[in-house]
N, C-alpha and C positions, 0 to 999 in steps of 0.2 A: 376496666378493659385495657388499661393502657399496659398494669403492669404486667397481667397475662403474657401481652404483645412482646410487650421490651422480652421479657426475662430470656423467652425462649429464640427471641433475636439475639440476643447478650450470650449467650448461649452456644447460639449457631457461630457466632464472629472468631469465639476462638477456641470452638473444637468442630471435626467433623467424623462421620463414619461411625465405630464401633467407640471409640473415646467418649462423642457424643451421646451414644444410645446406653453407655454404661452409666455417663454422669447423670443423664433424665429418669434412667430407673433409681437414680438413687436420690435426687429428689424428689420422684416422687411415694417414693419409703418414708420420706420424711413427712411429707405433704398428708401422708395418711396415719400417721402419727396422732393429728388433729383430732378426729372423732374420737378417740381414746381419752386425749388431754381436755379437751375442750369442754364434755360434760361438769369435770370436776372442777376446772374454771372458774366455769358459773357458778356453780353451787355454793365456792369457794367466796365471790364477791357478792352472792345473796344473802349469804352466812354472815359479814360482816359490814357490807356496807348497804344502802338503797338500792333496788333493784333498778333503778336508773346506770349504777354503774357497769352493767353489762354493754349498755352502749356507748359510754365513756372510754371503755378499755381500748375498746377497737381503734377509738381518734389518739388515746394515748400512746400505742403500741406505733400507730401510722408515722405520726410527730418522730417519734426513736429509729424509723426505718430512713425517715426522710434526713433525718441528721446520718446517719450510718452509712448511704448510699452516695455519700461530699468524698469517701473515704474510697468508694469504686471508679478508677481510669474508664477512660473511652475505649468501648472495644470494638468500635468500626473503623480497619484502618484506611486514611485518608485518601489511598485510590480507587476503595471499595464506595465512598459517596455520595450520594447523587444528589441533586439540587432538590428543594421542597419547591415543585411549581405544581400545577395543575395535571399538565403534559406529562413530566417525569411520575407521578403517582399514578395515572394512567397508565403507560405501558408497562410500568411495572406491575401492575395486575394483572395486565393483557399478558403478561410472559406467565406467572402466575396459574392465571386458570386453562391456558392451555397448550400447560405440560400435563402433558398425561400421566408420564407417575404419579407427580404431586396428587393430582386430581383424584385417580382412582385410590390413593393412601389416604387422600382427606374422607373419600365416602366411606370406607373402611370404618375409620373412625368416629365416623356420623354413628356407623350402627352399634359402636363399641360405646361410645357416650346413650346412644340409646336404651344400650343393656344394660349399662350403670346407674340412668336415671328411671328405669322400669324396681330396679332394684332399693334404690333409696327412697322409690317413691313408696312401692309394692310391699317392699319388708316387713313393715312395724301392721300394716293391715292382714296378712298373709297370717305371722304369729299369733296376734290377736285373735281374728275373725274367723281362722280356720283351724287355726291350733290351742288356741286357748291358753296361751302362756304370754298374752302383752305384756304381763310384769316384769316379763325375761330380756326385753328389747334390749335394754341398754347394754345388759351381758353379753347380750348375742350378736348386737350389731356389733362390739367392741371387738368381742372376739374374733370375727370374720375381719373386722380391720387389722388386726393382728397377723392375720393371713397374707392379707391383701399385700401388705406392707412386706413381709419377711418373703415373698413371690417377688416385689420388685427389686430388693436387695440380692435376689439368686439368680434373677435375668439380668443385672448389672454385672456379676461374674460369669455368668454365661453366652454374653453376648463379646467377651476376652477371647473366646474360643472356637466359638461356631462363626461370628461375622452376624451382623444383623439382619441384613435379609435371612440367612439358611435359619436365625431362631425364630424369625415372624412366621417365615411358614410352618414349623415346628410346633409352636404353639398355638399357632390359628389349629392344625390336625386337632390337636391335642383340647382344644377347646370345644371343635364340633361335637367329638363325640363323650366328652363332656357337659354338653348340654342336652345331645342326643340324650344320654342318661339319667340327666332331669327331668325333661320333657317326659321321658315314658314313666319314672316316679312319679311325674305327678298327677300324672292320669289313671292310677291304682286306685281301689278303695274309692271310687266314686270322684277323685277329685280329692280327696282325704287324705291322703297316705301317711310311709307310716313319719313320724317327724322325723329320728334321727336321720331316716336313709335319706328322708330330703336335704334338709342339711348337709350332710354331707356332700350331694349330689351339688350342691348352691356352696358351697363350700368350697369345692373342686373349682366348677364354674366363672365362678367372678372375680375371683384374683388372676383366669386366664385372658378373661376382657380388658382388665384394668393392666395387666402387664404387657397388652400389646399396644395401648396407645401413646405413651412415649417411646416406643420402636418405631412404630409407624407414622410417627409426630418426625423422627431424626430420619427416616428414608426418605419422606416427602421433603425433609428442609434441605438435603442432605445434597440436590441437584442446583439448591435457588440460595447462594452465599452472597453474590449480589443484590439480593430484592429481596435479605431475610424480614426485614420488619413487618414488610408490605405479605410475605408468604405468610408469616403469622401471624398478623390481621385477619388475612380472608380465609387461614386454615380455622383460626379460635373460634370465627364467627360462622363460619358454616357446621362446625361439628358440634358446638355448643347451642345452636339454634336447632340445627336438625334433630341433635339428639332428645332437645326437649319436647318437641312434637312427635318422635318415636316414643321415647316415656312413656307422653300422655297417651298415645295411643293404645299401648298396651294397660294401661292402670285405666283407663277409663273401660277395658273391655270384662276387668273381674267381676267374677257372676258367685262371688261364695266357695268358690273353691281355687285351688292353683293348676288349674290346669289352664285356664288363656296365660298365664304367669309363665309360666314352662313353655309351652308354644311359641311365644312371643321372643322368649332367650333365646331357645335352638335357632328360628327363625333369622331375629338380628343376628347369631354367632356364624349362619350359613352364609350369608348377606356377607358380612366380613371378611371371612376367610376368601368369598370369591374376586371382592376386590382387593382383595393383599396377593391374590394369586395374580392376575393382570396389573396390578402395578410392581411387582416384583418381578415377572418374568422379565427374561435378556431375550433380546431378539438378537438373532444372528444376523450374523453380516453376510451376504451372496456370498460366495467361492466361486471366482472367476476359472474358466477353462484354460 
């Protein structure tokens, strides 16, 4: 939890705006790099050494970060810091949860982690169970990370040009009816359809979920530079909680086929798109007589 917290505090301290929403899409290019790398990993430290060393790695890797992070300066600078009491971590949450951008970009995100863990959870059953190609997972889910990844790397150049809000709404469009387009594939053929269109359909889809939540991660931080740690606490924790009970909800509703699978996308991606619309609008200022 913590280093979730920090990074994208560490983050916030010294970039803001479109700087910021370019640097987090390109972290998280990287970040999705992992399910690619990570299968061969393992296989790589089962090949050669005790299958204990799978969880050895992890503390060894940790120990190398913990030494290599002596080498990162403090990047909160020292008029921006507030004392660690009680009080001060209180109204800093109190400022927090209600800013209403923040808030409406944090739900956004709920539904966008929803759609991501409907899909990590949904995936490997869906191919299996409906499609008959489990064998294919690890190809398949690779490849979509593939996507996933070279999506976040085009909205870090993209967000140089448009500004961050005008791409969140851009892609939120672009995502509805994107899933619009799954949701009715996957209600063809009984529930069946045909695979590739799915795919592709899922294809389209999920890399436009996954590339709106570090835009909409730097809009929400993007008002709160004073209370970033404390913003990113109670943003990680709400979106990473709620999305897992969105998940489950949808992965506990499949009946045999992807059509609750589909539903449940379009669904979360309309959910989204309307609180990125309310927390991205400007409200105008009166015009006096």
């Amino acid at each position: 939890a913590g280093p979730r917290s920090l990074s994208i505090a560490m983050v916030r301290d010294r970039h803001e705006g479109d700087a910021m929403a370019r640097l987090m899409s390109m972290i998280m290019a990287v970040f999705l790099l992992v399910p690619i790398a990570a299968p061969a990993i393992g296989a790589g430290l089962i090949a050669v050494l005790p299958w204990r060393a799978v969880f050895w790695f992890p503390v060894i890797v940790s120990a190398v970060l913990l030494l290599w992070v002596r080498r990162l300066p403090e990047t909160l600078p020292d008029d921006r810091r507030r004392p660690f009491t009680v009080r001060a971590v209180l109204l800093a949450g109190k400022e927090v949860v209600t800013h209403r951008s923040a808030m409406m970009l944090t739900i956004a995100m709920t539904f966008l982690f929803g759609i991501m863990n409907t899909y990590l959870a949904g995936s490997e059953v869906l191919l299996g169970d409906v499609f008959g190609y489990g064998d294919w997972f690890p190809l398949y889910f690779g490849a979509i990370a593939v996507a996933l990844a070279a999506n976040s790397l085009n909205n870090s150049r993209r967000v140089q040009h448009l500004g961050v809000h005008r791409l969140i709404r851009q892609i939120a469009i672009m995502g509805v009816v994107t899933s619009a387009a799954l949701a009715i594939i996957s209600y063809t053929n009984g529930g069946r359809p045909n695979f590739w269109a799915f795919t592709i359909a899922l294809t389209l889809t999920v890399p436009m979920a996954q590339g709106l939540s570090p835009l909409c991660n730097t809009a929400a931080m993007t008002p709160l530079p004073h209370v970033a740690g404390t913003a990113s606490a109670i943003i990680a924790t709400v979106t990473t909680a709620g999305g897992a009970l969105l998940g489950t909800l949808s992965n506990s509703a499949f009946d045999g086929t992807t059509r609750p699978f589909g539903l449940h996308m379009v669904a979360y991606l309309c959910g989204a798109a309307l609180f990125i619309t309310l927390g991205t609008v400007r409200h105008r200022r009166p015009t006096t007589a």
